[in-house]
C-alpha positions, 0 to 999 in steps of 0.5 A: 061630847061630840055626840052631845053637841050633834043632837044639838047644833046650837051648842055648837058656839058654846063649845067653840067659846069666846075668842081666848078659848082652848079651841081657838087657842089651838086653832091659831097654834096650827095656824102658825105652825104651818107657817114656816118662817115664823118657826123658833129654828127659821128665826135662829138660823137667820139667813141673808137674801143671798145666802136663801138665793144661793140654797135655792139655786143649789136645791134647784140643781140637785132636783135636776140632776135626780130628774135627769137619773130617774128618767134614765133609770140610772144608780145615783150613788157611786163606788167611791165618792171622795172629792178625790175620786176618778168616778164619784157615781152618776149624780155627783158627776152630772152635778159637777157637769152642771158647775162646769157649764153655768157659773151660777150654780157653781158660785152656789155650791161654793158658797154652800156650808160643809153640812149643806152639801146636799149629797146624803142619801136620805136627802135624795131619798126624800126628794124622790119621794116627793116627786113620786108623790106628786106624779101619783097625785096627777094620775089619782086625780085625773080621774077623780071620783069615776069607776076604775079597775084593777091589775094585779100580778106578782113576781120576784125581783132581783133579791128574791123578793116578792113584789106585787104591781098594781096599775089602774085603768079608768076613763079621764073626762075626756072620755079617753082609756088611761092606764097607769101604774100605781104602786109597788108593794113588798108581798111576804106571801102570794096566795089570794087573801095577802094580795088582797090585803097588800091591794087595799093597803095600797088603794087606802094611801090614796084615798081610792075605795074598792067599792069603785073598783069595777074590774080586777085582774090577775095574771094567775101567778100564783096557780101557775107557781103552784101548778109548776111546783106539781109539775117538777113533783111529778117529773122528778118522781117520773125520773126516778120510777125510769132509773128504777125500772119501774116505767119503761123507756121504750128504748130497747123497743126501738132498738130491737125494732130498728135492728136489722135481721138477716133475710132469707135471700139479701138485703138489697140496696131497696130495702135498706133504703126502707124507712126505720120504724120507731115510736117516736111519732106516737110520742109526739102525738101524745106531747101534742095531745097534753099540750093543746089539753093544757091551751084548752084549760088555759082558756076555758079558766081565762074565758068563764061562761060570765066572762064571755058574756060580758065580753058578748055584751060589750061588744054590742056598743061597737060603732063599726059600720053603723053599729051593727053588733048593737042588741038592746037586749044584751046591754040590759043584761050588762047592766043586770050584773051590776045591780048597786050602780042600776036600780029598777028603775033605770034600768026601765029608763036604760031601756028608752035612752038605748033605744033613743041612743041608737037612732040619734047616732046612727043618723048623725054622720059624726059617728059613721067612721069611728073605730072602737068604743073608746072613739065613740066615748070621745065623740059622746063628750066632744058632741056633749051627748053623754049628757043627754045619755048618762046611763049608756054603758060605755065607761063600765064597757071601756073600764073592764077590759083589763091588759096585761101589757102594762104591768108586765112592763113594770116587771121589765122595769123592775129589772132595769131600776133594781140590778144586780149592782143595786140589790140592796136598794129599799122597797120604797125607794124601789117603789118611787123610782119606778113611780117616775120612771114608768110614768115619764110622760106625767113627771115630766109635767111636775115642776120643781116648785111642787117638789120643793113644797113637799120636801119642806112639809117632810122636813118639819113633820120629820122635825116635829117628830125629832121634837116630840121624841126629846 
């Protein structure tokens, strides 16, 4: 029928009918179920204004006290949580520091119903979820529709588990190099396709497409493990050919070389001051050659032919004394790598506004003292010249060169949100705790209204499903 109605759109107000149709029927149902104080269960459970007061101000104060723990990166729930307790756990305790010291909130909580303590689990649970949302919200659409890249890497948390961490690096509007963290996902495998798998999973909750992904990196955990197991193979082998006597030691040489023999006259006090030889220098020698074999390898796999030439490329946007590394020439061969985002043709207009670029910044003395290309992108949006050159390459120049200092962080996290005291705590729960924990700064900015008006669209979806399943 869709099909139908596309060839012809004046069909179209037929199929919608007059206003007692199905469609506008269903129309203003999903008007008014999204309307919360018209629903059957906010007319049966009637409150007065000061009892809508109360929840809110004993809401408020829970979403406090589970900021406060999320900064911190501190447990919520405690040992032994009865009214009678000693230590009930870090959030009752800060809630009851809270009463103490403001008669609101505590007027509040005494006046609350038995089973609207708000101290469950899954109550909390949903309160960071949403504030983990909000935060991921802030950070996907501080850079809208721009490129971004990836980082990837993976390691086991405290319960052996596999987790993989994705940040992201992109430039905002401002022209500045943001790097955040994303997300964390449970990986059951670690080769190349279940971490590719697991990243658009990821990329796909947040609407984020890998066709804008311009760069990826890996921290080659999963060679390195695999490299590591051939490594103890190896060992473990060598071990036994030496207590089988199938290698030899060398030690019995060195024995018999350091052994003392009786000379033909004495052995004066000179001689035995005499140097003992042994093998030991011809085995670090070879431990050294191993070693900067390994270094060499470890380079030449990080630094391929390709991506030493994006990096030569690169740098050839560097404004340090007057753009001096600046080579036309190899810009335009950074722009041949990426054919979908420049056609023939701009790159014949590439050429000229390059050429134009260069003469229309080294002449203006805003960009003689800048250092890096990340203060010339800033310096190109204050002077609004970015709009003049919209095909220099400094965006895709500042997306590409991806750290690894950021996620190596979240794995330092990691370890602090899930201890050895909470390793039973979910994938998700651990997902969104790190969410606010690592992006302080970003949920320091939400406030509490936000997280108030998701937890209520959770509450009727998780109300509608209960319905739906009777």
């Amino acid at each position: 029928m869709a099909f139908q109605i596309g060839k012809k759109k004046e069909r179209l107000q037929t199929h919608i009918g007059i206003h007692d149709s199905a469609n506008n029927q269903a129309w203003r149902k999903c008007e008014a179920l999204m309307k919360l104080k018209r629903h059957i269960s906010a007319a049966i459970e009637k409150q007065s204004e000061q009892a809508k007061k109360n929840y809110q101000i004993h809401l408020t104060a829970t979403i406090d006290c589970i900021r406060f723990l999320l900064r911190q990166g501190l447990a919520f729930r405690g040992n032994d949580e009865v009214d009678d307790s000693v230590n009930q756990g870090n959030f009752s305790e800060l809630l009851n520091f809270l009463v103490q010291h403001n008669e609101e909130i505590d007027r509040a909580l005494k006046n609350a119903r038995g089973n609207l303590k708000l101290r469950a689990p899954s109550i909390q649970k949903d309160i960071v979820r949403a504030a983990a949302s909000e935060t991921t919200k802030v950070i996907v659409n501080d850079f809208g529709d721009e490129l971004f890249a990836t980082l990837v890497d993976e390691a086991h948390d405290i319960s052996i588990k596999e987790q993989m961490s994705v940040c992201l690096r992109y430039v905002n509007k401002e022209g500045q190099v943001r790097e955040h963290f994303l997300g964390l996902v449970h990986v059951s495998n670690t080769n190349a396709l279940s971490l590719k798998l697991a990243l658009e999973s990821l990329l796909e909750t947040y609407n984020l497409s890998l066709s804008r992904v311009r760069g990826q990196g890996y921290d080659g955990t999963t060679s390195c493990k695999r490299r590591d197991m051939l490594r103890d193979s190896q060992m473990t082998k060598t071990i036994e050919a030496l207590q089988s006597g199938e290698i030899a030691s060398g030690r019995g040489l060195n024995q018999e070389i350091a052994l003392k023999r009786v000379g033909d006259t004495r052995w004066g006090r000179s001689r035995r001051k005499a140097q003992k030889i042994s093998n030991l220098h011809h085995f670090q020698v070879e431990i050294f050659y191993h070693v900067v074999d390994r270094q060499l390898q470890e380079l030449n796999n990080r630094f391929t032919e390709v991506n030493t030439e994006l990096l030569l490329c690169i740098a050839c946007l560097n404004p340090r004394q007057s753009f001096l590394a600046f080579d036309n020439e190899k810009l335009i061969q950074l722009a041949r790598f990426y054919p979908l985002e420049f056609s023939s043709t701009q790159l014949l207009a590439l050429d000229s506004q390059l050429e134009n670029f260069i003469l229309d910044v080294r002449s203006d003395d805003q960009f003689s003292n800048l250092n890096g290309i990340g203060a010339l992108s800033q310096k190109l949006i204050e002077t609004r010249k970015n709009i003049v050159y919209p095909l220099v390459l400094l965006k895709l120049a500042l997306v590409l060169p991806v750290v690894t200092a950021l996620v190596e962080r979240t794995f330092y996290a990691m370890n602090i949100i899930k201890s050895r005291l909470r390793s039973r705590m979910g994938d998700e729960f651990l997902n969104d705790c790190l969410v606010t924990y690592i992006e302080r700064e970003t949920f320091d900015c939400i406030d509490n209204e936000k997280c108030l008006g998701l937890i209520s669209i959770l509450n009727l979806i998780l109300h509608l499903t209960y319905i739906y399943q009777i």
